[in-house]
N, C-alpha and C positions, 0 to 999 in steps of 0.2 A: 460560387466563385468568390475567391478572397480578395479583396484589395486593399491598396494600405492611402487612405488621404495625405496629402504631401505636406509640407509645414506650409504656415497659414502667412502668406504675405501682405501684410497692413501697407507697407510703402506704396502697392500700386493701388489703391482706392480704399474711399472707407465706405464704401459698400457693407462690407461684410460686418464692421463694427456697429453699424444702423441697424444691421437685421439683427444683428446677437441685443442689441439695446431694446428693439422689440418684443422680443420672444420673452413670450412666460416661461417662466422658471424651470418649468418640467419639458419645454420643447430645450430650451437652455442647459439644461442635462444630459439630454439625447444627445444634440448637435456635440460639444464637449466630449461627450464618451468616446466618440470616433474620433478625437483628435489625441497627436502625441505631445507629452509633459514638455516639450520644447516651444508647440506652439502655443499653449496653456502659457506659458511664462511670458512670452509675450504679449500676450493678450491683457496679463496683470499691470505687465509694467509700459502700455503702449502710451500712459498717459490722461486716459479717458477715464475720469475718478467714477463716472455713473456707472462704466463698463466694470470697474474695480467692486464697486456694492453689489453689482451682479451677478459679478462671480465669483465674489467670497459670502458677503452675509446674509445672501439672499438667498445660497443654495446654489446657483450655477453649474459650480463644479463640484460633484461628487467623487469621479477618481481620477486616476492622475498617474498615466501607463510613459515610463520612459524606458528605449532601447538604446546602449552606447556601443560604440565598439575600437576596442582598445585603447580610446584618446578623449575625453568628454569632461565635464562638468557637469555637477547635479548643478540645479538652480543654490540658492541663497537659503539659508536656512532659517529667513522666516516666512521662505513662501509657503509653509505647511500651515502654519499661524494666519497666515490670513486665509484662510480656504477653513472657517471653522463646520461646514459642515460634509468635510469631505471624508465619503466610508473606504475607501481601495487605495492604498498606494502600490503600485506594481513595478519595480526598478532592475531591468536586466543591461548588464556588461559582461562581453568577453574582454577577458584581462582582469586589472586590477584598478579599481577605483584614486584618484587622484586623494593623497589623505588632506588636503585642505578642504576638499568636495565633500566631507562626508558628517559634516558639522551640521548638514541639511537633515539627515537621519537621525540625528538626537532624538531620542524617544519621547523623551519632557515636552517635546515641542510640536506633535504629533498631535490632532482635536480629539477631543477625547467620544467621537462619531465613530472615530477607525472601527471598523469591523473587518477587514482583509488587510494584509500585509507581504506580499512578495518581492523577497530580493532575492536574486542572480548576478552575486558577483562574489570575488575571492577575499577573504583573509581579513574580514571587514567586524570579526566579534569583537577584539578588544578594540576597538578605538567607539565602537557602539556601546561599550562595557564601561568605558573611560568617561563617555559622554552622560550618561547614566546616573540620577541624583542617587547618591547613598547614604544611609544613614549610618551614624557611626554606632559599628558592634557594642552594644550592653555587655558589659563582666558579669551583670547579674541572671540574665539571661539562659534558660536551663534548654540544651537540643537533645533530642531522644537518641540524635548518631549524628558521627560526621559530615553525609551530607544534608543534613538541615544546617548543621554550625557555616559548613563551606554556603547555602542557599544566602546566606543574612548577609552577604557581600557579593551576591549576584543581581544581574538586572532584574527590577524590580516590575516586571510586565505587566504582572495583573495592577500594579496601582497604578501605573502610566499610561495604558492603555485598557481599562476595565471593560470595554465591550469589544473584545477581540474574539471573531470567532476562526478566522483561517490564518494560518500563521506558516508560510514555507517561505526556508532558507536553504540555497544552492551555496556549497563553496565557505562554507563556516563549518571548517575542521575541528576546532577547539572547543565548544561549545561543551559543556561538564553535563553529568547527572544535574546536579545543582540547579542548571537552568529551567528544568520541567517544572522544580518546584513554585514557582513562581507563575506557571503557566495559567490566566483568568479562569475561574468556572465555563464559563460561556463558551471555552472554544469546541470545533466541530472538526476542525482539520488542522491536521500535525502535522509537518514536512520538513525532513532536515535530513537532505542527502549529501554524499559526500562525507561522512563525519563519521571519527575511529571513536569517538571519545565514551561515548554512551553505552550505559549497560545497563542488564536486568533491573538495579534498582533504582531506577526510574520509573518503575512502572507500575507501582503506588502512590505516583503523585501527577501521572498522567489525568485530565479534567476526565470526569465519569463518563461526559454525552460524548466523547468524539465518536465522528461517524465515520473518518477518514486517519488513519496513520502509515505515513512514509519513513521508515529506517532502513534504506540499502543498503549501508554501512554497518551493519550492528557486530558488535562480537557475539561469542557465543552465548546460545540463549538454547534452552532448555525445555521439553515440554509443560514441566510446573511453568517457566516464566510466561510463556504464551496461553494458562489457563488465567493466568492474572490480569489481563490484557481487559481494556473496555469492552463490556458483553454488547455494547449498542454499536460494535465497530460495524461496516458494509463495506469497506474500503481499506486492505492492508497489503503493505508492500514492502518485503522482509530478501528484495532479490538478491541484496549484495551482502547475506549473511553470511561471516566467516567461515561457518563451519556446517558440514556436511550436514544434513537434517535427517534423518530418520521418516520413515512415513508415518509414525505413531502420534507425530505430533497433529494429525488431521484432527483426531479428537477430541483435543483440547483449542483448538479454536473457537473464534465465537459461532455461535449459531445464526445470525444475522448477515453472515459478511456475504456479498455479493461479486466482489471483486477482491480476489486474492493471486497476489504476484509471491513467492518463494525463488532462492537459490536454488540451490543441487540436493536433492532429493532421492533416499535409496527407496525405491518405491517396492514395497511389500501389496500383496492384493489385496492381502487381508484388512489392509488398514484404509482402504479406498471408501469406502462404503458410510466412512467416518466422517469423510468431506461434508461440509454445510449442506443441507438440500436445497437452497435455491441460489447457490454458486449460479453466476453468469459468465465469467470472464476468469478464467486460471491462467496462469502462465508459470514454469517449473522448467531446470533442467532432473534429467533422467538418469540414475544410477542403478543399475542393478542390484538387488537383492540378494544376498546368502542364502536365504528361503526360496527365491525362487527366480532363479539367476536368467533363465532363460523364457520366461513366463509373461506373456504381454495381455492376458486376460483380464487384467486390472484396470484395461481402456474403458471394456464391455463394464464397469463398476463406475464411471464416472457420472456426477449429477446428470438426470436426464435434461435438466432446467438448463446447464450451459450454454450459451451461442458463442462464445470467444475462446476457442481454444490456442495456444501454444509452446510447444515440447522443443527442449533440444534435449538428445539421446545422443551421452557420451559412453567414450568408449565400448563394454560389450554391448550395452542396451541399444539395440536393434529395432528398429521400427520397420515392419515390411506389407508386401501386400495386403496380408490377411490382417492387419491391424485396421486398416483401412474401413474394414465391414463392421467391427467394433466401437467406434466412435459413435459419440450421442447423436443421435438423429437429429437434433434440433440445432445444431450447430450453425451462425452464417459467416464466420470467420473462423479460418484453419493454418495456423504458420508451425511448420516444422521442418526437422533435417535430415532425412533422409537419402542414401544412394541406392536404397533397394528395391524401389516402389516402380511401377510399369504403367503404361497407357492403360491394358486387363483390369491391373489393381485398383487405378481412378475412376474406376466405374461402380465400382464399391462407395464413392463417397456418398456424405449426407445429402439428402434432396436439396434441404434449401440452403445450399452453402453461395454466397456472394463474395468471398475474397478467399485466394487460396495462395499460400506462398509456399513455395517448398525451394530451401536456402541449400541443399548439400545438390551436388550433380549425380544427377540418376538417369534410368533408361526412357525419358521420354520421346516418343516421336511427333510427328505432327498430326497423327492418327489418333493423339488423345482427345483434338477436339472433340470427336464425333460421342467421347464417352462424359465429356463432363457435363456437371448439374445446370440446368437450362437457366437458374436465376445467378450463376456464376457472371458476375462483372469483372472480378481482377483478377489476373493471373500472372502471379511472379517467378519466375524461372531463373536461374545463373544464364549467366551471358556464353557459357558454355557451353550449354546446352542446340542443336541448331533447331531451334522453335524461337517465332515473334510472330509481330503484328501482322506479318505478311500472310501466316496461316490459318489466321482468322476464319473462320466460313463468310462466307456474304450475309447468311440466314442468321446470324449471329452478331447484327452488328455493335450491341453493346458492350459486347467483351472487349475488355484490352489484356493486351499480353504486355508484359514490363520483363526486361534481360536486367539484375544487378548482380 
């Protein structure tokens, strides 16, 4: 069960400022981690200088998660500066950030501890760009292409933040080629959705180890480009690619990757087979083939290793009963879209499946309970549909049915 600690009020006792004074430094971390960057700020500026050593030079506070929404201020911007051993800053807003608020994100001013960095909010690269120390361009200075020339007037990450390993940006459209270059050795995770800007080459200046890269946004990209890609990736997510992908590029991926998200995919059978072997988690939309247009035997060719399957099937691709008996046995998550599937065909699924969503309206009845897999917990259906919670079995009481 989730829950969120409420902002920390000092005005009704200092109670709480006596315990945080007692605690050693590593209970003083914990407590901290559950609190939001709002009550962090007051904590710094309550007053209490011993409170202040403790949870800046001492270690205290390690990260520092704020959520805004539509209307906010970041703190001051040298509250990063005094928190010098702080590794995570995590900063989400819906909307657009206040541009006086955003002098707190200067990078220069950042401990050079950072090892995570997430921001979610919009249109915040060049004023992070502007903020940014630059050195002024050498004449003498030789680039092997233009974007190394464009990189020497880009933010300078790896020397502002040298031990950065996660690095995701929501909502920073503009962000160049240019910028990868600059990306520390050390990082493990890329993320930068939202964003037209980025192209193939980038992607020899990508840091060697990432384990994790997010491009939902990419332009077209090529199976040469995704053989160039970090062989050490386990983590790629390529959904909001411009252009239609071919199945050929299974091939060229890495061999390591455990988690692969793709757009719209003409899926050939032939090319199935090509997929990583210890893929866990896919997720693809479904186009049909010119080879083999009506052909759904490419299911029965997916890693047996998956447990997280999910397909949307546009237009002719057709997903039906008999596809059902084809999926990887080892499956425990199944989202897909289908209208042609039946209470019969559900009996076909994998044994040990525990979440099943099926997003399009199809012929279920309430006669499906009696066929689904016994370790089945969730079951998402269209509100369309007339099956809920009501037709649960009694002998069944873990199951929840969900109408979206």
């Amino acid at each position: 069960m989730s829950f969120r600690i409420p902002p920390l009020n000092l005005k009704k006792t200092q109670t709480s400022t006596t315990i945080l004074l007692r605690a050693p430094v590593d209970i003083l971390q914990s407590i901290t981690a559950f609190l939001d960057g709002k009550s962090i700020s007051r904590l710094l500026t309550c007053g209490n200088k011993q409170l202040f050593v403790s949870l800046g030079e001492r270690g205290g506070v390690t990260s520092f998660r704020l959520h805004l929404h539509f209307s906010g201020k970041l703190p001051p911007g040298s509250l990063f500066s005094n928190l010098p051993k702080l590794r995570a800053i995590v900063i989400c807003m819906k909307g657009n950030l206040r541009q006086d608020s955003l002098t707190a994100i200067e990078p220069a001013k950042f401990p050079s501890t950072i090892v995570k960095i997430h921001f979610d909010f919009k249109w915040a690269e060049w004023i992070w760009k502007s903020l940014s120390t630059h050195t002024l361009l050498d004449s003498t200075l030789v680039f092997k292409n233009d974007l190394e020339k464009d990189a020497a007037s880009e933010i300078q990450v790896a020397r502002l933040i040298p031990a950065l390993q996660y690095l995701h940006l929501d909502g920073w459209p503009a962000l160049k080629d240019a910028f990868v270059v600059h990306l520390p050795l050390s990082m493990t995770h890329f993320g930068l959705s939202n964003n037209t800007f980025l192209t193939p080459a980038c992607i020899d200046y990508l840091p060697g180890h990432l384990l994790t890269l997010e491009l939902p946004s990419v332009t077209s990209w090529s199976d040469e480009d995704l053989a160039r890609l970090p062989r050490t990736l386990t983590h790629l997510n390529f959904c909001g690619c411009a252009n239609r992908l071919d199945s050929s590029c299974f091939a060229y991926l890495p061999r390591t990757l455990e988690t692969l998200t793709l757009g719209t995919i003409k899926v050939n059978p032939e090319d199935v087979p090509h997929l990583p072997p210890g893929l866990l988690r896919l997720s693809f939309n479904v186009l049909k083939h010119k080879s083999a247009p009506h052909s759904s035997s490419w299911l029965g060719l997916l890693p047996t290793s998956l447990a997280n399957l999910k397909l949307r099937f546009q237009k002719e691709a057709l997903f039906t009963d008999p596809c059902l008996a084809l999926l990887p046995r080892n499956l425990t998550h199944l989202d897909i879209n289908s209208s042609l599937i039946s209470d019969h065909g559900l009996a076909d699924l994998p044994p040990h499946l525990r979440f099943l969503r099926i997003e399009s309206a199809c012929n279920l009845t309430p006669n499906v309970m009696s066929v689904l897999p016994k370790p089945l917990q969730v079951l998402q259906v269209p509100s369309t549909l007339r099956l809920g919670p009501l037709d649960v079995p009694k002998d069944r009481p873990h199951l929840v049915v969900e109408n979206s």
